[in-house]
KEPATI-479173 format. One line per field, with one value per residue (C-alpha): residue number from 1; residue in one letter; chain; x, y, z. Coordinates in steps of 0.25 Angstrom, whole numbers, plus 5000, padded with zeros to 4 digits. Example, Ala and Ser with C-alpha at 12.3 -4.5 7.8 and 13.67 -1.06 7.14 Angstrom:
nr 1,2;
rest A,S;
kette A,A;
east 5049,5055;
north 4982,4996;
up 5031,5029;
END
This chain:
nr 1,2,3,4,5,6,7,8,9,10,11,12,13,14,15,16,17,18,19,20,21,22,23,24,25,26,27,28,29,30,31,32,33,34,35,36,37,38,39,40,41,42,43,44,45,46,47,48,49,50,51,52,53,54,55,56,57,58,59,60,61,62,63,64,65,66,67,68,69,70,71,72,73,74,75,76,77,78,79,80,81,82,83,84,85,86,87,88,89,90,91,92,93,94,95,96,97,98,99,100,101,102,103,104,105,106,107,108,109,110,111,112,113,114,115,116,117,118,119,120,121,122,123,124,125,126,127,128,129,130,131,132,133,134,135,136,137,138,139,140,141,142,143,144,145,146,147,148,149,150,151,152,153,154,155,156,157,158,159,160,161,162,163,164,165,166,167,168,169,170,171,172,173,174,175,176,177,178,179,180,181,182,183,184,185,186,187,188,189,190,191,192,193,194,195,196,197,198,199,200,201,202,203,204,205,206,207,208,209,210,211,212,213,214,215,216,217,218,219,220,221,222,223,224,225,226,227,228,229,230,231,232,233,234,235,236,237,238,239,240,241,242,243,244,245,246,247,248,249,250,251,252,253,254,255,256,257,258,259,260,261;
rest X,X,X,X,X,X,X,X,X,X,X,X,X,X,X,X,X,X,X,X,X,X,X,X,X,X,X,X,X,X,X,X,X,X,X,X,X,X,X,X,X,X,X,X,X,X,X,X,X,X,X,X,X,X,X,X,X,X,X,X,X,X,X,X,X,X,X,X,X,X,X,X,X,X,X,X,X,X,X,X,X,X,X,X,X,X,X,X,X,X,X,X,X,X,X,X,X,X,X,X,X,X,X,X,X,X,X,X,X,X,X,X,X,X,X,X,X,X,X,X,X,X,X,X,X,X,X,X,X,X,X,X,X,X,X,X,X,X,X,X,X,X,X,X,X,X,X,X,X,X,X,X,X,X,X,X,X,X,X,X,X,X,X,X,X,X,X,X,X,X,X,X,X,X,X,X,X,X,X,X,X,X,X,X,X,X,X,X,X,X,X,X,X,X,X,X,X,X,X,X,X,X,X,X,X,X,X,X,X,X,X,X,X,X,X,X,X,X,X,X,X,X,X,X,X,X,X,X,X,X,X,X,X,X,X,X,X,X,X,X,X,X,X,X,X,X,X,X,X,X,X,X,X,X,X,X,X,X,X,X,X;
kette A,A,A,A,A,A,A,A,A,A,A,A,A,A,A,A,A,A,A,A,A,A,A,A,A,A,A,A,A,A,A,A,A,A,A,A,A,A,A,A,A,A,A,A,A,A,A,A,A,A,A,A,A,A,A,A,A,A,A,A,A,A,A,A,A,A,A,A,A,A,A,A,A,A,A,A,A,A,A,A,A,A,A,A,A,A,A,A,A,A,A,A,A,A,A,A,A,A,A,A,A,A,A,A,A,A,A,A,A,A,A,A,A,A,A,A,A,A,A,A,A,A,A,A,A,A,A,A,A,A,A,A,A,A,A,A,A,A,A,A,A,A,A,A,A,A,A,A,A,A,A,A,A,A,A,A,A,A,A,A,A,A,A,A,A,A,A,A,A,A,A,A,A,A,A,A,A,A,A,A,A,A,A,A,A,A,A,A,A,A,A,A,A,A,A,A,A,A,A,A,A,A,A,A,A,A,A,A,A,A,A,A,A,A,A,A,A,A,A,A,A,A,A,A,A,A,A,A,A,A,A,A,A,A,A,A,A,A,A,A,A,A,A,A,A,A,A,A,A,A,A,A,A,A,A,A,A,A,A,A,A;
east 4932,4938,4940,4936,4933,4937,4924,4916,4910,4909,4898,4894,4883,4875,4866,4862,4872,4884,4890,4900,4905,4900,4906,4896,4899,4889,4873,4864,4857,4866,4876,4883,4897,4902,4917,4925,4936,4944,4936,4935,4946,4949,4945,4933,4931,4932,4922,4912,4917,4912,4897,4897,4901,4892,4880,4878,4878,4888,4889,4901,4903,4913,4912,4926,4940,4946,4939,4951,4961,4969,4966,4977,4980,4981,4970,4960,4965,4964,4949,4944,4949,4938,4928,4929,4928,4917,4904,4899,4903,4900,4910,4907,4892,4885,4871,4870,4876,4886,4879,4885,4874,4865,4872,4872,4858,4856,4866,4859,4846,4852,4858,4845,4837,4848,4850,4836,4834,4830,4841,4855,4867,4877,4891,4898,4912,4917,4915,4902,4900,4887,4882,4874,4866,4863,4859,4848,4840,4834,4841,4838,4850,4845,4860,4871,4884,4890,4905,4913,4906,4914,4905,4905,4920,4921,4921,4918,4904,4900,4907,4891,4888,4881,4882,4869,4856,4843,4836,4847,4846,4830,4832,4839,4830,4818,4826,4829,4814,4808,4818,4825,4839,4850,4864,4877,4889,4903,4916,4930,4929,4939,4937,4937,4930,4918,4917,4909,4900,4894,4890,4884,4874,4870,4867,4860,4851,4848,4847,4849,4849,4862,4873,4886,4899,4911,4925,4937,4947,4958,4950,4953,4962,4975,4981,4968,4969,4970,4963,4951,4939,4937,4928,4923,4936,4950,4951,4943,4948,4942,4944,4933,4934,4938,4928,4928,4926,4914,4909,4910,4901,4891,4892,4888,4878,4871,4871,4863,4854,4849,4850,4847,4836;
north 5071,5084,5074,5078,5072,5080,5083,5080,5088,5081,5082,5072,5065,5059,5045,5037,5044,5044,5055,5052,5060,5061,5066,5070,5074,5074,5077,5068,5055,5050,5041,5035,5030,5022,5020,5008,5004,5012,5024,5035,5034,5043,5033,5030,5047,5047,5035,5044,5055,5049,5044,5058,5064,5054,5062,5058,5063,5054,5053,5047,5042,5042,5028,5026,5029,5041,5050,5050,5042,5035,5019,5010,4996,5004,5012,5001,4992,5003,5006,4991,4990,5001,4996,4983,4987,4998,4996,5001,4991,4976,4971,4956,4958,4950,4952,4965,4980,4988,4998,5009,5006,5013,5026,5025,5022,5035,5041,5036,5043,5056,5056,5052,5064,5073,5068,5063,5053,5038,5033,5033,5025,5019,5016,5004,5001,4988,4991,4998,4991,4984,4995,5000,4988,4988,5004,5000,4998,5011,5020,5024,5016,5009,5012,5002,5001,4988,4991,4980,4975,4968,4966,4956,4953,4942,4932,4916,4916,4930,4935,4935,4942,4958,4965,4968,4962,4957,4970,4976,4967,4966,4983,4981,4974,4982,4993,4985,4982,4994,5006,5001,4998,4993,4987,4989,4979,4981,4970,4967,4951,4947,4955,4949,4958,4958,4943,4941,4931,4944,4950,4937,4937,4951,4949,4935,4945,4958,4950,4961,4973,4970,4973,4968,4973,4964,4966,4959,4962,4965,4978,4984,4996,4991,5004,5001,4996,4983,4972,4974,4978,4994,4993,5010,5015,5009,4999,5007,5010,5023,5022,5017,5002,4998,4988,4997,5009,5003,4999,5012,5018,5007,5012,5027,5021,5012,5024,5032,5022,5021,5034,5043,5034;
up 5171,5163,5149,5136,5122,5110,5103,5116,5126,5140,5152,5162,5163,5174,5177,5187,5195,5188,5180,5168,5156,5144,5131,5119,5105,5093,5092,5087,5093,5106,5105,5119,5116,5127,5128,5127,5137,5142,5138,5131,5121,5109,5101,5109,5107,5092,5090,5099,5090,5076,5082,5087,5072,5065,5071,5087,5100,5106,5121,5125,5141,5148,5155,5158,5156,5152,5140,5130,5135,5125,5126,5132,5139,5152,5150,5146,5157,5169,5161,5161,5175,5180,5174,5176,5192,5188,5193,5181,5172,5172,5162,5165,5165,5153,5155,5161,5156,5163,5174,5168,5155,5164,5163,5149,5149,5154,5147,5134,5138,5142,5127,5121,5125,5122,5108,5104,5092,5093,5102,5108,5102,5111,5107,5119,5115,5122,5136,5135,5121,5126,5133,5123,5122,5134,5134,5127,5139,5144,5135,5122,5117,5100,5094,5102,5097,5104,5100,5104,5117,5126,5139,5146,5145,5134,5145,5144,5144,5142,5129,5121,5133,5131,5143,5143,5152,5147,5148,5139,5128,5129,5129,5117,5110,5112,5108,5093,5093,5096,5093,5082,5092,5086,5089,5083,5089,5084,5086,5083,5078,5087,5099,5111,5120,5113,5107,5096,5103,5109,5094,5094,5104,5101,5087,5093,5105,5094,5081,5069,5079,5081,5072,5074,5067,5069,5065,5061,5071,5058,5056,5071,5073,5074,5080,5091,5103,5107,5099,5089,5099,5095,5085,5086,5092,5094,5082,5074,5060,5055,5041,5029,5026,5040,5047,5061,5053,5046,5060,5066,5054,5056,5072,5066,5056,5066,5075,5064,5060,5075,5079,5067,5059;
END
């Protein structure tokens, strides 16, 4: 893959015997920003951008998709589609991760002893929102930002569900009691994808190690795509008073406080 990010140099990385991209900005304590569906998108670039100016070294994957790539109903269509046949991917799994945490896992490593400090943050986005909850086990993972998680599908049954196993949240919480770990969720009120039920059992399973930040669905984008649900990226509003952009501060405050203490 010949794509670049403006701002970004590119190299591949390898694990457990896969080899992906991985575009890099910034110096500072690691930050993995994991993408949402259908990958990465300008918007998606620019949020990795401002964690990356605010005083990270952000490392950006390349998980699926097409680095760039203007968002759209045919592109996150033929995007969902791969995945959903991917092995690396689980999008129906409620107590287990996706395989492809495994990589980050590493990933997270490899980032930690180039970049030092207490910890790694690690930014999921829909998709891969969960997946830095469950990065917390054998990684150096305290800073998860859970940006509007939406697996397991909001299914009958399964819409509190994590995507996560036991030995992921019971990582979790040993990282809470004994390296200071903690959570930051974010949520459109009304979006479907990530129901609020699921907010619900997290703060029921972390207690006040998890913060979450819901907002009224009046203050999304309305130049974004599709119905509130990008809290960080499309249905952002980047401007002082607005709720997303007050939650993409708390984002780079919760980021400092973990990682720069």
């Amino acid at each position: 893959m010949n794509a670049t990010i403006p701002g970004f140099t590119c190299a591949p990385h390898s694990h457990l015997g896969e080899t992906r991209e991985v575009f890099r900005r910034g110096s500072g304590p690691a930050v993995i920003v994991m993408s949402e569906i259908p990958g990465i998108t300008p918007q998606v670039a620019a949020f990795a951008g401002k964690v990356a100016d605010a005083g990270f070294s952000v490392w950006l994957p390349q998980l699926f998709g097409t680095p760039m790539r203007p968002i759209s109903a045919g592109y996150l269509a033929s995007s969902l589609a791969r995945i959903c046949i991917s092995k690396e991917f689980s999008v129906l799994a409620s107590d287990q991760s996706s395989p492809i945490v495994d990589w980050l896992r590493a990933l997270a490593r490899e980032a930690h002893g180039e970049c030092g400090g207490p910890g790694v943050g690690a930014i999921g986005m829909c998709l891969t929102g969960n997946f830095g909850l469950a990065m917390m086990l054998n990684a150096p993972v305290i800073a998860p930002v859970l940006s509007q998680p939406s697996l397991p599908g909001a299914i009958p049954g399964k819409r509190d569900a994590l995507h996560v196993s036991p030995a992921e949240i019971a990582a979790a919480h040993d990282k809470i009691d004994n390296s200071g770990a903690r959570i930051l969720g974010l949520r459109f009120e009304g979006d479907f994808m990530c129901p609020g039920s699921r907010f619900e059992r997290l703060r029921q399973e972390f207690g006040e190690a998890f913060e979450g930040i819901e907002i009224a669905d009046r203050h999304a984008n309305p130049q974004g795509f599709g119905s509130a649900h990008s809290v960080l990226t499309t249905h952002l509003i980047d401007k002082e008073g607005e709720p997303t952009r007050a939650a993409l501060d708390r984002t780079l405050a919760f980021l400092h406080a973990q990682l720069k203490p």
